[in-house]
C-alpha positions as CSV (number, residue, x, y, z in Angstrom):
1,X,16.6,-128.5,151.8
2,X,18.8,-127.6,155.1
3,X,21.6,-127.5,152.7
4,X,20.6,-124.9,150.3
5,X,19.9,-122.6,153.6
6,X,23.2,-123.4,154.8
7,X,24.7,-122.1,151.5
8,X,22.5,-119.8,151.6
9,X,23.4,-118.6,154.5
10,X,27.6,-119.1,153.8
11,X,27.0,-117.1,150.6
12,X,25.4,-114.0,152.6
13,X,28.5,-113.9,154.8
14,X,31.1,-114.2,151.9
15,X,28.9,-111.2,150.1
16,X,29.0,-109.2,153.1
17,X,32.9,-109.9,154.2
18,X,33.5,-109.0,150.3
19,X,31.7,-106.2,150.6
20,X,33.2,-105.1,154.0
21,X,37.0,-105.1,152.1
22,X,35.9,-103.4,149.0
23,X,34.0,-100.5,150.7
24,X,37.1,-100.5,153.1
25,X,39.7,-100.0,149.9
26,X,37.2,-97.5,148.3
27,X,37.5,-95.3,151.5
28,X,41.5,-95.4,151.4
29,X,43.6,-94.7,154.7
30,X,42.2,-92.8,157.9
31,X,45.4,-90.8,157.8
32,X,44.7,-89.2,154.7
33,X,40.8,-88.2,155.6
34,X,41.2,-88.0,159.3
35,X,42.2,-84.9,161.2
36,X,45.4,-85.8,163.3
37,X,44.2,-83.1,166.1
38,X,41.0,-84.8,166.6
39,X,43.0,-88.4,166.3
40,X,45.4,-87.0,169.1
41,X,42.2,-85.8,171.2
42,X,40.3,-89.1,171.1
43,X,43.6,-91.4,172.1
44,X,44.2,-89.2,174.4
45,X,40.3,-89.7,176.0
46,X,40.8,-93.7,175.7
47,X,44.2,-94.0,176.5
48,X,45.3,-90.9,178.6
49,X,47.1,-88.2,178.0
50,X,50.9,-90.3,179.4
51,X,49.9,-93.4,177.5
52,X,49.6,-92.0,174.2
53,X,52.4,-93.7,172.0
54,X,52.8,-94.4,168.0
55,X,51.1,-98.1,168.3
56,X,48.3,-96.2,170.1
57,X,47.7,-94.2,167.3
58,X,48.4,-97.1,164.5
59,X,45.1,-99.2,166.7
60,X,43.2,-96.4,167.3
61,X,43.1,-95.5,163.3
62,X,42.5,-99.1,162.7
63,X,38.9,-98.6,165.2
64,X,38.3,-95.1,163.0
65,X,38.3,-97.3,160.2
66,X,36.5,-99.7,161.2
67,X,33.8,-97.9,162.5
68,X,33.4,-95.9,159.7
69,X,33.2,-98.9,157.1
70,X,30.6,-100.8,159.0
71,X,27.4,-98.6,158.5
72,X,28.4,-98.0,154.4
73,X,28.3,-102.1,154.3
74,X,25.6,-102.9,156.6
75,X,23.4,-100.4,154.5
76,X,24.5,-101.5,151.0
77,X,24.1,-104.8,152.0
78,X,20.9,-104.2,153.3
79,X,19.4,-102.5,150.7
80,X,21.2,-105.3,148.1
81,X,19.2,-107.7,149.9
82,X,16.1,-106.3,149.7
83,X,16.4,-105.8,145.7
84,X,17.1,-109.1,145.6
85,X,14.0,-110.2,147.7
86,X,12.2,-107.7,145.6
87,X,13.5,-109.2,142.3
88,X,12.7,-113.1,143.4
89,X,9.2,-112.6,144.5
90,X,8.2,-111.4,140.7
């Protein structure tokens, strides 16, 4: 019995990683949909206006992304889990 939970439970976090990268590739590159003026204006809040450099810039991109592909997976994998408690209790 406590193996089932355990895979289970590994399955969850492979859906949810594999759903994390294919949400990520379906958005496509912060540079593209991401205004570089308001990019420029939020390094320059975190890392000041003389620290600003190009690595700055590649991390704080990577953070944009990030932060914008969490809620989309949390939510569809959310709502995927619920159908599938929905679907099991028939």
């Amino acid at each position: 019995m406590a193996i089932t939970t355990f895979v289970r439970k590994i399955s969850k976090v492979i859906y949810f990683i594999t759903l994390f990268i294919v949400v990520g590739r379906l958005i496509g590159d912060p540079e593209l949909w991401f205004n570089d003026g308001l990019a420029t204006r939020i390094g320059h809040f975190i890392y000041g206006p003389d620290e600003i450099g190009a690595d700055n810039f590649y991390d704080l991109y990577l953070y944009i992304h990030i932060i914008t592909i969490l809620p989309g997976a949390i939510f569809i994998y959310a709502m995927t889990m619920k159908l599938i408690k929905k679907l099991r209790s028939k």
